[in-house]
C-alpha positions in Angstrom: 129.8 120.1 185.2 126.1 121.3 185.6 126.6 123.8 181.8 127.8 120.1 180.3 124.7 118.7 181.6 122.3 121.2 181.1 123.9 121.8 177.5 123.6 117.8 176.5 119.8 118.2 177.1 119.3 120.9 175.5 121.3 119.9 171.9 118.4 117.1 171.6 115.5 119.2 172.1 116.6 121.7 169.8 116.7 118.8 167.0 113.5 117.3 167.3 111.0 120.2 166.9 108.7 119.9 163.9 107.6 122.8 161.8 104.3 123.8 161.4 102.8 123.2 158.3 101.8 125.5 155.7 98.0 126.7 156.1 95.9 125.0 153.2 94.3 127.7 150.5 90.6 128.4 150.9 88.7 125.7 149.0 86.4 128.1 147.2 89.0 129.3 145.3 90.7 127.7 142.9 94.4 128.6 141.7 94.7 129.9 138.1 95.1 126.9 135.7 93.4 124.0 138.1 91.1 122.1 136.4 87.7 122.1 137.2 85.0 119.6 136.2 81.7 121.6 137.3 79.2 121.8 134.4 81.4 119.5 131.9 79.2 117.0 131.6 77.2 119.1 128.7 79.9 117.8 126.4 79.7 114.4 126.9 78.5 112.7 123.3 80.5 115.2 121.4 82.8 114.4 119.0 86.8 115.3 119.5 87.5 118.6 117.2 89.7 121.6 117.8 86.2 123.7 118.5 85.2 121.0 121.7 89.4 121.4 122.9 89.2 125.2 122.9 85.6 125.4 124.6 86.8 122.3 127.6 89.7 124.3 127.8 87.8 127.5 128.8 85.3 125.7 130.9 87.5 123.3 132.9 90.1 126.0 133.2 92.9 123.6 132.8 95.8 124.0 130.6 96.2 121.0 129.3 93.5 118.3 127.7 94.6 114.4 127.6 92.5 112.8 125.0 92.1 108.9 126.0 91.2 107.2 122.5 89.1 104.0 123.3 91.2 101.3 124.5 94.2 103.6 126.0 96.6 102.9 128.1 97.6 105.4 130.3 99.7 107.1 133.2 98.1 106.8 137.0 100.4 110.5 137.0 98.2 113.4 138.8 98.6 117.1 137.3 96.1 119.9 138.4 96.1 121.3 135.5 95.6 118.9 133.2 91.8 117.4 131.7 91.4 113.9 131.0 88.9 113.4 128.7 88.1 109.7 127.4 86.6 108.6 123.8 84.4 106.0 123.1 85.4 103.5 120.0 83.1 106.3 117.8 85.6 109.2 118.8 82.8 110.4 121.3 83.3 112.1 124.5 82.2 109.7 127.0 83.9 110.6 130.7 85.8 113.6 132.0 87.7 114.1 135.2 90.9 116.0 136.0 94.3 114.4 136.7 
């Protein structure tokens, strides 16, 4: 009767540990292909052209670039990798963030 007993109690305990969770990566450094927004704001007031894609590209270290034309509507969606950059009405850069 006692191994029963002593058995019941032990069943539940068993079920309700909780896992540890997973140690967060150093914040200094940042995993290949997260975007960045550190010294973009140069680039704000220049115009959208495959030369100001390639050179955001390089210095956000995303992989992807989201151009917002004036007016947009668009996704609340979060990627890491990704570089939203929004355009005035005259197709000038006016805010970057990532997301």
């Amino acid at each position: 009767m006692r191994e029963v007993l002593f058995a019941a109690l032990l069943v539940p305990a068993a079920c309700s540990a909780v896992p540890t969770p997973p140690a967060a990566p150093a914040a200094t450094a940042a995993a290949p292909g997260t975007c960045r927004t550190e010294g973009l704001d140069r680039f704000v007031g220049q115009r959208r052209s495959p030369e100001a894609q390639s050179q955001l590209l390089a210095a956000s270290g995303a992989r992807i670039i989201r151009w917002v034309e004036h007016g947009m509507m668009v996704t609340m969606d979060f990627l890491e990798d990704r570089l939203t950059v929004r355009l005035g009405p005259d197709h000038r850069i006016v805010s970057l963030g990532c997301g």
